[in-house]
C-alpha positions in Angstrom: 9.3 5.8 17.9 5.9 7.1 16.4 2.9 4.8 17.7 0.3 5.4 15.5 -3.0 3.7 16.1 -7.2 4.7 15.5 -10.0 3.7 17.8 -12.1 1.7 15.9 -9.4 -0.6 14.4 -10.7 -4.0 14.1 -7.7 -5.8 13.2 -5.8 -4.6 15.8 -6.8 -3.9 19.2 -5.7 -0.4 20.6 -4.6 -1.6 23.6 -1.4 -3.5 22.0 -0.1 0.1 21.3 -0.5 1.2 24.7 1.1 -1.7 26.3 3.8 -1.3 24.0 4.2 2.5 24.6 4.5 0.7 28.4 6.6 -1.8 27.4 8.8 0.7 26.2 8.6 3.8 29.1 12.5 3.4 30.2 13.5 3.5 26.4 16.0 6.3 26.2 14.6 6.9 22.9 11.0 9.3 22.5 7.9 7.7 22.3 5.6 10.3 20.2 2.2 8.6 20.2 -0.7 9.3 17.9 -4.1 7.8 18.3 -6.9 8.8 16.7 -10.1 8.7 17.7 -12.5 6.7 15.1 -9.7 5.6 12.9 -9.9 2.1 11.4 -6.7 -0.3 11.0 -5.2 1.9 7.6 -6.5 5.0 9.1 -8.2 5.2 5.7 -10.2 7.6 7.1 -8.1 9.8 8.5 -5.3 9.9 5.2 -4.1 13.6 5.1 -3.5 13.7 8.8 -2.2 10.1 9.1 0.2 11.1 6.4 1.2 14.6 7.4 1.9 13.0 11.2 4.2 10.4 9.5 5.7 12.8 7.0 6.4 15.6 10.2 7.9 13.1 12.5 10.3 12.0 9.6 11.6 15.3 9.0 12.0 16.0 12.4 13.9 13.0 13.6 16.4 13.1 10.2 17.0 16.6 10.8 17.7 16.5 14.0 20.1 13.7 13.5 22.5 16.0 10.9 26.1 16.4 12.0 
């Protein structure tokens, strides 16, 4: 699961991602969090690296689910 969250999100407080990355600590699966540090609710401001982090995690977690 990717946990993606910025700083200064208003709509959205940043703690509800890290109880949820609590929430979830036993989960067999992997947690791969990204917060980033002055990024509003869209992490508008933060586009090419909030996409690139989504598009990278994707192609990891297909790939490594090919039989």
């Amino acid at each position: 699961m990717l946990v993606i969250h910025g700083s200064d999100d208003k709509k959205v407080n940043i703690e509800h991602s890290k109880r949820l990355m609590d929430s979830l600590e036993k989960s067999p699966n992997k947690i791969t969090p990204f917060f980033v540090e002055g990024g509003n609710h869209s992490l508008s401001n933060y586009t090419q690296i909030r996409n690139d982090t989504i598009a990278n995690w994707f192609h990891y977690y297909l790939k490594s689910n090919k039989n």
